[in-house]
SELO-573793 format. One line per 5 residues: number of its first residue (from 1); their letters; for each residue x, y, z of N, C-alpha, C. Coordinates in pm, 1 decimal, decimal comma, always signed. Layout:
REM residues N
NUM	A	X:Y:Z:X:Y:Z:X:Y:Z  ...
***
This chain:
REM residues 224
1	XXXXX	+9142,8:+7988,4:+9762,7:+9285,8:+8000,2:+9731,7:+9300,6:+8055,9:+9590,4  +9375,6:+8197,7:+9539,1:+9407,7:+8213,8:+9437,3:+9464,9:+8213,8:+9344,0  +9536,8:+8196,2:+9197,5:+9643,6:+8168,1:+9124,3:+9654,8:+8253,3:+9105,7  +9805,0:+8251,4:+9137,8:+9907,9:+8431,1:+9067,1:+9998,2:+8334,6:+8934,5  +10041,7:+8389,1:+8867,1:+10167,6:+8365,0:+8784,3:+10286,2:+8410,1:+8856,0
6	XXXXX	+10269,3:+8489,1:+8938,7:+10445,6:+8526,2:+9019,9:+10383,4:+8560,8:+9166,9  +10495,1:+8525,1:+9271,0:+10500,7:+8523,6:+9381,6:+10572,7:+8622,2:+9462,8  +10621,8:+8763,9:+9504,5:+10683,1:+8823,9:+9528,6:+10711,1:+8799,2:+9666,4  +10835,5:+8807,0:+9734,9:+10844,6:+8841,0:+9899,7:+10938,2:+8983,0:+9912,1  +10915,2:+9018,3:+10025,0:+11032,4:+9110,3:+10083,4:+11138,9:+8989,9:+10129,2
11	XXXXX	+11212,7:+9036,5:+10202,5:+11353,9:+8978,3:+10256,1:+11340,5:+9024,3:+10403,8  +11400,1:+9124,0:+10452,7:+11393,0:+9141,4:+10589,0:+11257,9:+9162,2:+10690,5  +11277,9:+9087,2:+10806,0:+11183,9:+9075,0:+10854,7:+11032,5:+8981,4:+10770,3  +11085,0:+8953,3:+10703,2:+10969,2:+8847,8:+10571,1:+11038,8:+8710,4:+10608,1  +11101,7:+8665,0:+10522,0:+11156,9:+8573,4:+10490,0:+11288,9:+8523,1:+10575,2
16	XXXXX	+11352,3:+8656,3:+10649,3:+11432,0:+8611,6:+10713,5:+11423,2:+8693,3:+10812,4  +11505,1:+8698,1:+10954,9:+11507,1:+8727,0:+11065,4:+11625,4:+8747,7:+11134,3  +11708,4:+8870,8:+11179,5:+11831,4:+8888,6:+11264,7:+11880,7:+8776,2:+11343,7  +11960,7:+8730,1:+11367,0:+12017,1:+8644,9:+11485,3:+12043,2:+8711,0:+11620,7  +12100,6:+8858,3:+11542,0:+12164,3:+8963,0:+11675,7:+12060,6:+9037,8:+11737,8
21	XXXXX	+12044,6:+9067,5:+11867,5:+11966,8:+9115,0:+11955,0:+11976,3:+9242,1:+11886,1  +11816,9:+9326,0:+11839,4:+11847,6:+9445,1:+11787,4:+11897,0:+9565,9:+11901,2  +11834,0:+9540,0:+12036,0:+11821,2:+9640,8:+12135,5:+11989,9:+9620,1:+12120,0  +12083,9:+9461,7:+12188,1:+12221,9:+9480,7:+12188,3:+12300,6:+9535,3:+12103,4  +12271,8:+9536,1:+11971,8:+12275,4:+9618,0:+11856,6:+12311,1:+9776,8:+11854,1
26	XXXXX	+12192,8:+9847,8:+11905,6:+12195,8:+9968,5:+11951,5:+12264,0:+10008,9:+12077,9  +12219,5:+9934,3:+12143,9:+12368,4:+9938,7:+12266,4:+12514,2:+9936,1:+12219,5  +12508,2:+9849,2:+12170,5:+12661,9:+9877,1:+12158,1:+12739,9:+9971,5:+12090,8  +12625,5:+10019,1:+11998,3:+12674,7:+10150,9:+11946,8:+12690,0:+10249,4:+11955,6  +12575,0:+10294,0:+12064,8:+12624,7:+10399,7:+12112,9:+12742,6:+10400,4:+12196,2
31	XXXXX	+12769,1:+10283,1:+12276,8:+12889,6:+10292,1:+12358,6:+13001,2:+10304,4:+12249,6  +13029,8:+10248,3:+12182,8:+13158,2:+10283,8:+12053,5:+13133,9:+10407,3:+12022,3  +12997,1:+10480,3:+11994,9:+13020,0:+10631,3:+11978,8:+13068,5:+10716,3:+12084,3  +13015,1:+10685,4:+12227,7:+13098,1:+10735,8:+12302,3:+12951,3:+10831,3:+12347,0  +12820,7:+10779,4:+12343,8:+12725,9:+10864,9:+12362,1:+12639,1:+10817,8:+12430,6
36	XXXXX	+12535,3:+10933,3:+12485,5:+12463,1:+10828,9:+12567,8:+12321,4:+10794,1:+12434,2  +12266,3:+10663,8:+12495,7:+12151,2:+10650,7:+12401,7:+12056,7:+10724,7:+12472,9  +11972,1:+10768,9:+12308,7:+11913,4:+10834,7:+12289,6:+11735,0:+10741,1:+12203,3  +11764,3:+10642,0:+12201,8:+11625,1:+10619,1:+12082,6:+11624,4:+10445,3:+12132,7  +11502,9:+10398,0:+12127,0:+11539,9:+10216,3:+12117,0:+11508,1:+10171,0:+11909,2
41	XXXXX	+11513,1:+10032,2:+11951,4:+11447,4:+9987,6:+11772,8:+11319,6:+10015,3:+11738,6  +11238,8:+10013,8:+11808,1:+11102,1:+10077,7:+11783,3:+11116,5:+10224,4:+11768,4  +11144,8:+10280,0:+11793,3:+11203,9:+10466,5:+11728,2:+11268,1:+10433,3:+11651,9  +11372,3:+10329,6:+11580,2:+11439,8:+10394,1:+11433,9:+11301,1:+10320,3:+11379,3  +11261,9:+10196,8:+11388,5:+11154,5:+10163,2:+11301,6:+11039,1:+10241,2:+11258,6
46	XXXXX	+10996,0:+10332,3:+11363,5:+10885,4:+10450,7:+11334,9:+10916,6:+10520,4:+11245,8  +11078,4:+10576,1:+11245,4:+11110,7:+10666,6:+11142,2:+11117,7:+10657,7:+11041,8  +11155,8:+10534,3:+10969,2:+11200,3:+10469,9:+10862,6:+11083,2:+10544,0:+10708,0  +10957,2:+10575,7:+10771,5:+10882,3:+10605,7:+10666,2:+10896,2:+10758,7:+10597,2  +10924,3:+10856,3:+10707,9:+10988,6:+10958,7:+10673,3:+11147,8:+11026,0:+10644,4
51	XXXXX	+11234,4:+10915,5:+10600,7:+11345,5:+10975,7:+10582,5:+11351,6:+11007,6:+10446,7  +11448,1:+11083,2:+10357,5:+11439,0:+11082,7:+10210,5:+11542,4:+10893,9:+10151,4  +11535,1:+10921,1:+9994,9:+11583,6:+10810,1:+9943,0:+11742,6:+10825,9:+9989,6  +11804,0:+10680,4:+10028,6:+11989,7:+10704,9:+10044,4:+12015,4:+10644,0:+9926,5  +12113,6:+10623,0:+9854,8:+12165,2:+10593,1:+9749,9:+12285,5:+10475,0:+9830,6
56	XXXXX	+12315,5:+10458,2:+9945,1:+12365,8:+10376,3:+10021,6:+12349,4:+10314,7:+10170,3  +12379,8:+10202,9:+10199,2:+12378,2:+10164,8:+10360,5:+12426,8:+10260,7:+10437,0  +12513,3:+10318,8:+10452,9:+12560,7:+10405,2:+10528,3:+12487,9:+10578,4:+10487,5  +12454,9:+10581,1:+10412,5:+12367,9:+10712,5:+10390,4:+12208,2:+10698,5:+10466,5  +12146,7:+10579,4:+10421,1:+12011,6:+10542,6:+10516,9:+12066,2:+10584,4:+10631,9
61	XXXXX	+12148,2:+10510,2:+10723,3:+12174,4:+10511,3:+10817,5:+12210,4:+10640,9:+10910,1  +12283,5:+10723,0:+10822,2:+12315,1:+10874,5:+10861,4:+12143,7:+10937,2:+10847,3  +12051,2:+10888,8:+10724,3:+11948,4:+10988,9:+10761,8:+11890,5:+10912,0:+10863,2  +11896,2:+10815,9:+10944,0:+11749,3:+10781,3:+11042,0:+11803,1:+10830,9:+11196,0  +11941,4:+10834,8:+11164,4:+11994,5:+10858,1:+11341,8:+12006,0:+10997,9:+11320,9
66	XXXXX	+12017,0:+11053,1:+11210,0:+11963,7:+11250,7:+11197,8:+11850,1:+11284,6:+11291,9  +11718,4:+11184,9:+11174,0:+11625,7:+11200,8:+11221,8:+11552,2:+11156,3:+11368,4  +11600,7:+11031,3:+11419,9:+11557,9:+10989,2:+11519,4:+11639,6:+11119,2:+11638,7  +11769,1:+11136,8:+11618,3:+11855,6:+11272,4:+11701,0:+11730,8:+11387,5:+11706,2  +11681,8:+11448,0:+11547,6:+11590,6:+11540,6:+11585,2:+11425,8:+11531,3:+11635,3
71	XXXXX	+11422,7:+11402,8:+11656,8:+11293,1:+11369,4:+11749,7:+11332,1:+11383,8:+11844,7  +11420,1:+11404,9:+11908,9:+11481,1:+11352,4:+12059,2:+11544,4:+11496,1:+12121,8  +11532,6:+11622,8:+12046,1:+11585,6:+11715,6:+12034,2:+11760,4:+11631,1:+12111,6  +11836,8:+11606,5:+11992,1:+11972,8:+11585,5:+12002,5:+12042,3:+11639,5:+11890,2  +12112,8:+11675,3:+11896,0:+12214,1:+11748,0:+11768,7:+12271,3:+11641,3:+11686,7
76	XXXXX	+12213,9:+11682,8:+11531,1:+12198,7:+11596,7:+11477,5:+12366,2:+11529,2:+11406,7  +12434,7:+11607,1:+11446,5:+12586,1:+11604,2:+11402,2:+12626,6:+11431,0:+11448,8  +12579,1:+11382,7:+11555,8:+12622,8:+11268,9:+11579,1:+12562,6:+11135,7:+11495,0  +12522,9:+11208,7:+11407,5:+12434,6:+11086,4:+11330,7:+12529,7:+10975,9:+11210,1  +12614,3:+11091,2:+11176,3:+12768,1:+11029,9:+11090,6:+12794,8:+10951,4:+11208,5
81	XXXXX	+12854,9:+10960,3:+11280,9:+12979,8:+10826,5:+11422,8:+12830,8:+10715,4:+11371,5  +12715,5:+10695,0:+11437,6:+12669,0:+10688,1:+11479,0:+12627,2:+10539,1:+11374,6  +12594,2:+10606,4:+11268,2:+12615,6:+10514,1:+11147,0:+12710,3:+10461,7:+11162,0  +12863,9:+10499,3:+11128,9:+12954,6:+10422,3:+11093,4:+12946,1:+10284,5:+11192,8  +12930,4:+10328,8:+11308,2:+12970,6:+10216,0:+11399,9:+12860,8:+10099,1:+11453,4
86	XXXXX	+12756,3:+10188,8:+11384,5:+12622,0:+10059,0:+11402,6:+12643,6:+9931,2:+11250,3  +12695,0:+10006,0:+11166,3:+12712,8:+9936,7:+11063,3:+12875,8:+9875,1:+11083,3  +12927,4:+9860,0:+11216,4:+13048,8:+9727,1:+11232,6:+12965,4:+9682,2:+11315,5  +12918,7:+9709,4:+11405,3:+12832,6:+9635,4:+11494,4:+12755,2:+9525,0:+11416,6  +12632,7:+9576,8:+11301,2:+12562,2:+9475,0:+11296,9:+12612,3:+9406,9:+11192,7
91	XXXXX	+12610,7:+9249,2:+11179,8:+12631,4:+9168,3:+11106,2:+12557,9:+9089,2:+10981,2  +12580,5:+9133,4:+10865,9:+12461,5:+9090,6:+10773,8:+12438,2:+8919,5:+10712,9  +12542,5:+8894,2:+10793,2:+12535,8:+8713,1:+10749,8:+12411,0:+8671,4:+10891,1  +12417,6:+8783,6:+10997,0:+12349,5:+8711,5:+11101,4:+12220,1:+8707,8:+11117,8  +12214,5:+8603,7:+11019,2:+12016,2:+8604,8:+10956,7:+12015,4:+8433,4:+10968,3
96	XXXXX	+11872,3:+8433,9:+11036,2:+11828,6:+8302,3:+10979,2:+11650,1:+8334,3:+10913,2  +11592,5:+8185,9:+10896,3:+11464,9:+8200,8:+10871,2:+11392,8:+8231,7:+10910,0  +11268,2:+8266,2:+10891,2:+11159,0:+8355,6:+10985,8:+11133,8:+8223,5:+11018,5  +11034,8:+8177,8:+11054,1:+10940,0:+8035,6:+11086,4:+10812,1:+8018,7:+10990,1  +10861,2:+7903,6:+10861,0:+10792,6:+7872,4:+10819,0:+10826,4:+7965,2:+10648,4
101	XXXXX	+10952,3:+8018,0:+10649,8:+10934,5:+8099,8:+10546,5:+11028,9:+8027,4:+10416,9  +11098,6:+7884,8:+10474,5:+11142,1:+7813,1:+10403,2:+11048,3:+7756,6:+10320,9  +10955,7:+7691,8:+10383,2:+10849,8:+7632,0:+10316,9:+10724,1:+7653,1:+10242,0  +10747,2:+7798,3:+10273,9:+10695,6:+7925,0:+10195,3:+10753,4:+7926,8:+10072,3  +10844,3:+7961,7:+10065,9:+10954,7:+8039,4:+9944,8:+10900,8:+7862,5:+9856,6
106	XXXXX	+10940,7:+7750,5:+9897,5:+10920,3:+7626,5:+9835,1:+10767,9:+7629,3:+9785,8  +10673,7:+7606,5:+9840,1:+10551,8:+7637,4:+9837,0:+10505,3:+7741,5:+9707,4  +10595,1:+7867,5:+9718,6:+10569,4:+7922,8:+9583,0:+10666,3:+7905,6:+9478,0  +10768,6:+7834,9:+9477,2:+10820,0:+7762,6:+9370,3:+10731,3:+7663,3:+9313,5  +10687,5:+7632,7:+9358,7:+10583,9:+7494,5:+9314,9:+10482,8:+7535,6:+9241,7
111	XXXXX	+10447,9:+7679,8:+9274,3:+10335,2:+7739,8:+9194,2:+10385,2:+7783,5:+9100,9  +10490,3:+7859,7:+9071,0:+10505,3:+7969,6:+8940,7:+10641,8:+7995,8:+8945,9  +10628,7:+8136,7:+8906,1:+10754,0:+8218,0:+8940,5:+10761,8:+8312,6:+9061,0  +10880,2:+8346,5:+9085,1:+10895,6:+8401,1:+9248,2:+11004,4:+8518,1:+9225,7  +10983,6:+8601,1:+9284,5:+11022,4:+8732,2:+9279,8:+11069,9:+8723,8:+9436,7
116	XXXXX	+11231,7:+8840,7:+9450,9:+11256,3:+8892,1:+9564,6:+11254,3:+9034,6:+9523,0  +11168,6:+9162,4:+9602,7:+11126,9:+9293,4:+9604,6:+11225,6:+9332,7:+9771,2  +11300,7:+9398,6:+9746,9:+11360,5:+9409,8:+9896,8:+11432,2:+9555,3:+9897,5  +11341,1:+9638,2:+10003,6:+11436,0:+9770,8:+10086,5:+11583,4:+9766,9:+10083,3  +11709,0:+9752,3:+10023,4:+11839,9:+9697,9:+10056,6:+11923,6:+9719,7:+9962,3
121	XXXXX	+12073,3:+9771,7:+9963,5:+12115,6:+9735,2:+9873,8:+12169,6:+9645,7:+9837,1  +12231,6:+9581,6:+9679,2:+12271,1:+9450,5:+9636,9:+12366,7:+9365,0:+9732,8  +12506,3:+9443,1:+9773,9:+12577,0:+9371,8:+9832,8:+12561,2:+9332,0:+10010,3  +12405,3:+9416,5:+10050,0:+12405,8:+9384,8:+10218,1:+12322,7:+9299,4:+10170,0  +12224,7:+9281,3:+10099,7:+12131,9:+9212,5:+10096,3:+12142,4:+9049,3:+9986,8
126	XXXXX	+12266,4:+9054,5:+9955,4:+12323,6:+8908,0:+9859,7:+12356,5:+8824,1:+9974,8  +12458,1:+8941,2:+10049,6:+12516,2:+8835,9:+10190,7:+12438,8:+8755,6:+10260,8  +12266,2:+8824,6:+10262,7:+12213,6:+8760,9:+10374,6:+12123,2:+8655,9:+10298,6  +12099,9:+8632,6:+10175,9:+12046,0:+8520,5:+10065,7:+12165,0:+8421,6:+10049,4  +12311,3:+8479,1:+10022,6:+12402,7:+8393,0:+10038,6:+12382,3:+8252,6:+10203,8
131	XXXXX	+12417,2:+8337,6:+10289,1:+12388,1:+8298,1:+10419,1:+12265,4:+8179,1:+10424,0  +12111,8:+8208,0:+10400,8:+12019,1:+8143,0:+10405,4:+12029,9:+8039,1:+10250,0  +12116,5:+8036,1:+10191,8:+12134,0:+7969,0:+10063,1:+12004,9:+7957,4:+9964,1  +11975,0:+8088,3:+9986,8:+11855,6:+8104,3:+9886,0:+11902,3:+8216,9:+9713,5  +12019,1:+8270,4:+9764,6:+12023,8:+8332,6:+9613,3:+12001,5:+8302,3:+9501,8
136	XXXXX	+11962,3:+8191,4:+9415,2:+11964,5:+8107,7:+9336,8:+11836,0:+8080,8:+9344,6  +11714,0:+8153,9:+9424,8:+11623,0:+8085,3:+9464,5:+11464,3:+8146,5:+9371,1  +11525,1:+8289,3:+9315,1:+11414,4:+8378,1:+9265,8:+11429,9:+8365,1:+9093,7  +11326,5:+8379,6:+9044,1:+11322,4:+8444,1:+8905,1:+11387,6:+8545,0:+8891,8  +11367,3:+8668,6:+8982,0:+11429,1:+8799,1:+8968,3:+11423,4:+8843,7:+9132,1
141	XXXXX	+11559,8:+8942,4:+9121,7:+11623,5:+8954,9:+9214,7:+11578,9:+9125,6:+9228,8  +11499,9:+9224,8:+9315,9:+11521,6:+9348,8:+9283,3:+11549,4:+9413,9:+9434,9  +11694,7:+9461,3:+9411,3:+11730,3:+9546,6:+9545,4:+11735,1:+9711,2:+9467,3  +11723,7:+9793,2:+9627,5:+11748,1:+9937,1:+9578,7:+11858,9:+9997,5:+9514,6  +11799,9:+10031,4:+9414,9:+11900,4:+10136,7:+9372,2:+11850,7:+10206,8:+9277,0
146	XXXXX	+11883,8:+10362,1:+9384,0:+11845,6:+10496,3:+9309,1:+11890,7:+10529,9:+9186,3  +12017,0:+10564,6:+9179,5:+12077,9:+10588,1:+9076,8:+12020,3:+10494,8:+8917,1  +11966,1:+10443,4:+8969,1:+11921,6:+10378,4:+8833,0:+11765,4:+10317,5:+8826,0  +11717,0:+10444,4:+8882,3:+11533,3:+10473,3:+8925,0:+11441,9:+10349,2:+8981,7  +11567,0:+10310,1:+9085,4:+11461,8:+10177,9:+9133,0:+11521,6:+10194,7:+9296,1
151	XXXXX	+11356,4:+10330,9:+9337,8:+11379,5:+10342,6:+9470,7:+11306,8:+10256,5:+9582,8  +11355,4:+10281,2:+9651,0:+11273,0:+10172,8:+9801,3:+11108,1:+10232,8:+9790,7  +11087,7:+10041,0:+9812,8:+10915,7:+10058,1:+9857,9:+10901,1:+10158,9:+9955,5  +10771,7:+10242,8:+9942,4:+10649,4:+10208,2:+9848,6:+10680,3:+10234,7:+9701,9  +10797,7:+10350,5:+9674,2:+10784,7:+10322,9:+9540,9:+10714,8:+10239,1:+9456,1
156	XXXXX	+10676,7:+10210,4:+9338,6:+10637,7:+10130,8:+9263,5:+10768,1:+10094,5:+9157,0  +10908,7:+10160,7:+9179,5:+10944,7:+10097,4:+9068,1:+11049,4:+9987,9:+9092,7  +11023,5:+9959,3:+9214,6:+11101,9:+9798,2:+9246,6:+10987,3:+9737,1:+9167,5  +10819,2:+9693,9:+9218,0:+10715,2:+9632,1:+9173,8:+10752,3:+9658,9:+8999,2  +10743,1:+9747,9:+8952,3:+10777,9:+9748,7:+8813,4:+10874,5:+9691,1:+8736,0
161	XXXXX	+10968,2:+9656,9:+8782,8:+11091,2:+9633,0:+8743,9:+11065,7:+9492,7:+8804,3  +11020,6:+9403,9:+8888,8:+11001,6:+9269,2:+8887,1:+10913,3:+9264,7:+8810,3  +10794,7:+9308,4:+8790,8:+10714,5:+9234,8:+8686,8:+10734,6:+9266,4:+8567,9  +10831,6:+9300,8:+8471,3:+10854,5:+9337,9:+8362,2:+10959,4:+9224,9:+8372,5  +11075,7:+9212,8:+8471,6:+11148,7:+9092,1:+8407,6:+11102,2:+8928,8:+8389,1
166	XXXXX	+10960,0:+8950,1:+8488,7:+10890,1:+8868,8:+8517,5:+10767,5:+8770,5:+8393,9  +10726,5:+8929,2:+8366,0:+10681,9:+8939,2:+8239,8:+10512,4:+8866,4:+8338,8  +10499,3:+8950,8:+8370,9:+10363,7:+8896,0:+8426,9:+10257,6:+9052,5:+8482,8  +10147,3:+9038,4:+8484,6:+10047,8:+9176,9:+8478,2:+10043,6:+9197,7:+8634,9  +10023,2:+9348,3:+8672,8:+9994,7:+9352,5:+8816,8:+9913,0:+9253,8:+8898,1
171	XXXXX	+9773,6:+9244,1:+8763,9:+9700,6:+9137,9:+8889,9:+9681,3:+8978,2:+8890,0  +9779,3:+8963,3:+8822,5:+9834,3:+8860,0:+8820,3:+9951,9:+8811,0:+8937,4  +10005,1:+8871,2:+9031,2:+10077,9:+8849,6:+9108,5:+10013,5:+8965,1:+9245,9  +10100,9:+8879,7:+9333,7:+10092,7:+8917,3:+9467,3:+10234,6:+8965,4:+9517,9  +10246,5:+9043,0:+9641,4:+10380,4:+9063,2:+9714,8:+10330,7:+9003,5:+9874,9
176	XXXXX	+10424,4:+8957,4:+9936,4:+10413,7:+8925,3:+10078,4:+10497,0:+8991,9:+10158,0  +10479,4:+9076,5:+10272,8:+10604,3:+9141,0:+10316,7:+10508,4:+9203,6:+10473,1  +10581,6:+9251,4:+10527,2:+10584,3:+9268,9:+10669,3:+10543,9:+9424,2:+10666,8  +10567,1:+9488,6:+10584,2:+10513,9:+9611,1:+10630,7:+10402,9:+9685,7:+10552,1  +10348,6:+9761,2:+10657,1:+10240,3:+9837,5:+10574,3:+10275,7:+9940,1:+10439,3
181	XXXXX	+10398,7:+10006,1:+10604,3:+10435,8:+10138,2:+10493,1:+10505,9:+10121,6:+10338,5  +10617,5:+10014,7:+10352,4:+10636,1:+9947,5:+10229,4:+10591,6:+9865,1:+10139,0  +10596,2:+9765,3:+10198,3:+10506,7:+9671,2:+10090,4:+10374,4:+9706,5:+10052,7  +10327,2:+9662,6:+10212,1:+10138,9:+9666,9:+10109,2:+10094,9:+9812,9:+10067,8  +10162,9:+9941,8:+10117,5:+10132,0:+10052,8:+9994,0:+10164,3:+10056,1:+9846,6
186	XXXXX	+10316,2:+10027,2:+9901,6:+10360,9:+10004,3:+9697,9:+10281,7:+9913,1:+9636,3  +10289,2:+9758,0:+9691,7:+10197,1:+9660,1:+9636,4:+10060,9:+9704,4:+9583,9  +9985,1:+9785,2:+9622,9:+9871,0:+9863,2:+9588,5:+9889,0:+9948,7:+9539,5  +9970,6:+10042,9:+9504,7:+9959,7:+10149,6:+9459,1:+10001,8:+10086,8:+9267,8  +10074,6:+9973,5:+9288,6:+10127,9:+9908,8:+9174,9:+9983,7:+9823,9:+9110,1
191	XXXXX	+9888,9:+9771,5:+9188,8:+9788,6:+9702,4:+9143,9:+9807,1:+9581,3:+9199,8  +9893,0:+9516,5:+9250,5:+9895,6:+9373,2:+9305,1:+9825,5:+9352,8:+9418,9  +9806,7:+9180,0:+9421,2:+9701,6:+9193,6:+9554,7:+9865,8:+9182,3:+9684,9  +9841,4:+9177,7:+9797,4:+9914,8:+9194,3:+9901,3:+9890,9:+9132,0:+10009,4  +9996,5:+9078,6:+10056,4:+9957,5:+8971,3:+10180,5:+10038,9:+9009,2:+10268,7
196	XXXXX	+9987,7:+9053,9:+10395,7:+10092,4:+9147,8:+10522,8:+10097,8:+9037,2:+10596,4  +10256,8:+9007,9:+10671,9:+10229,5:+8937,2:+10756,7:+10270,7:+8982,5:+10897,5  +10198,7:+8987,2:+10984,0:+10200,6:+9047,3:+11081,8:+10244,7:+8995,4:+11192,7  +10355,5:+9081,4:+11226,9:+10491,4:+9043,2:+11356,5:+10418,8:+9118,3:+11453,4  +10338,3:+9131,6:+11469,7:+10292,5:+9186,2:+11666,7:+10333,2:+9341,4:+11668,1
201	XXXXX	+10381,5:+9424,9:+11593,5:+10412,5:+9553,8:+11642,4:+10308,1:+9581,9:+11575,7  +10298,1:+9731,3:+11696,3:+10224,8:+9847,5:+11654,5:+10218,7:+9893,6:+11589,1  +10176,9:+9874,2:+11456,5:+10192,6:+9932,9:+11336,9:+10038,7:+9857,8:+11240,0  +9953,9:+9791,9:+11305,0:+9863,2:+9753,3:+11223,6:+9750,0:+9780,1:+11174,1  +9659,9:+9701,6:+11080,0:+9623,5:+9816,1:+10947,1:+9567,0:+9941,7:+10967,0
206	XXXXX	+9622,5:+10055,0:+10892,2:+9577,7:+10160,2:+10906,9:+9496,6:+10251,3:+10775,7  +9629,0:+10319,1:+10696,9:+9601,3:+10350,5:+10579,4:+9582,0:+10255,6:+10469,0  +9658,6:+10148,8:+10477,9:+9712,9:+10081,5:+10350,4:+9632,0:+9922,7:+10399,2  +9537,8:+9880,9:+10304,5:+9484,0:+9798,3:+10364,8:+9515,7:+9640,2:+10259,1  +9592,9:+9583,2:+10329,5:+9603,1:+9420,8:+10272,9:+9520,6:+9361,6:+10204,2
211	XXXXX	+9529,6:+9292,2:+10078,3:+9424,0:+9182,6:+10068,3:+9425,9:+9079,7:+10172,2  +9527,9:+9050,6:+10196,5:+9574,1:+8921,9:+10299,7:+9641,8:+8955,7:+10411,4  +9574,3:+8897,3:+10504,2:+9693,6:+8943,1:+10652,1:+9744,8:+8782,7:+10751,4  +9825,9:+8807,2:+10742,9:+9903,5:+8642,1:+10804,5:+9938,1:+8655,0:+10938,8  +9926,1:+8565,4:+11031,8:+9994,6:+8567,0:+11105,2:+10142,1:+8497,1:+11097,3
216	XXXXX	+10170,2:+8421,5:+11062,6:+10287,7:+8360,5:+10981,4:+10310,5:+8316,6:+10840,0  +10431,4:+8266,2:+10811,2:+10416,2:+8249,6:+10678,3:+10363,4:+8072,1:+10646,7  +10332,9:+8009,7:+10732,2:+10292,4:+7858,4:+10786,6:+10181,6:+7857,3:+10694,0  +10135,5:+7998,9:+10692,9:+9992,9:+8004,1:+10642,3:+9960,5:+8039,9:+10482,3  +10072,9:+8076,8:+10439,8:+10062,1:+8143,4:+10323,7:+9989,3:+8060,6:+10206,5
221	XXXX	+10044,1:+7931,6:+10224,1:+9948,2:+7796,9:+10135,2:+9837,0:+7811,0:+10171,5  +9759,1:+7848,0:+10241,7:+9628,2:+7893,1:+10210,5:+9559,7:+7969,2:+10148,6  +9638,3:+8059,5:+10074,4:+9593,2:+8220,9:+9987,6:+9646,0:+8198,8:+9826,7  +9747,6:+8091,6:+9842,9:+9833,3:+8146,6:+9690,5:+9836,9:+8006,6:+9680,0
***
């Protein structure tokens, strides 16, 4: 078991978990667009690594249904509706805990300091810490935002910008998070060690290789 001075997590899909059916999700949006579907959640999730930076929720969103449209040879014009109405559809309070990620987040309070590193911007991603009554819960809080050079993992300058308010050395801390393409690349590319925890999709290790791989977060008291 190793000592960090800081504890980092992601947020979605980490620490917390949708309530709303993602597939019903996408269903329903296309029916409000008035289109037929075209992609499931496993196609926007594939894409997610190649879109450029959005500077907003609704800009991500216009680039992945662009892009998922031009995988699908569909014209990509429907990708504006398409956004707007997936973003009334989905609900950002409708989060609970992953399993076991309460006692996690506690678990590394007990050790040190604790960092949230999260894909998101401030106000979708407060709602859903509000919700799980964890806002109050980190040393430092770091959501995206471009405009002020702190772009989405892998970037390194979310990782930078927690450990500077943190005040703690790369290898001195760890990040825990669910994805390859984000977390455990940035996490490495930043110098930290990295603990993936792995939800069953197709997506496992490839390029970017974990110090730590979890099957839940039940387990995480065993590494940190």
């Amino acid at each position: 078991m190793a000592a960090y001075d800081a504890i980092c997590f992601d947020l979605d899909s980490t620490l917390c978990k949708p309530t709303q059916d993602a597939a019903d999700v996408l269903e329903s949006t296309f029916e409000r667009a008035g289109h037929e579907q075209f992609c499931t959640p496993a196609a926007l999730r594939a894409a997610v690594p190649d879109l450029p930076t959005a500077e907003t929720d609704r800009e991500f969103y216009e680039h992945l249904f662009a892009e998922v449209a031009a995988r699908s040879g569909v014209e990509t014009e429907i990708a504006s509706t398409l956004a707007a109405e997936y973003l009334e559809v989905r609900d950002p309070t409708a989060v609970e805990f992953r399993p076991g990620a309460q006692t996690a987040l506690e678990h590394a309070r007990d050790r040190g300091q604790v960092g949230l590193i999260t894909n998101g911007g401030r106000p979708t991603q407060t709602q859903k810490l509000q919700t799980l009554g964890i806002e109050d819960a980190f040393d430092v809080r770091v959501f995206t935002e471009p405009s002020a050079g702190i772009h989405p993992k892998p970037s390194t300058a979310p990782f930078e910008h927690a450990l500077a308010e943190l005040e703690v050395a790369p290898d001195a801390a760890i990040h825990v998070g669910d994805s390859l393409h984000a977390d455990v690349a940035g996490a490495n590319a930043m110098g930290l060690d990295s603990a993936w925890l792995d939800l069953g999709r197709d997506d496992g290790p490839g390029d970017h290789a974990p110090t730590y791989e979890l099957a839940s977060l039940e387990t995480l008291e065993t590494i940190v």
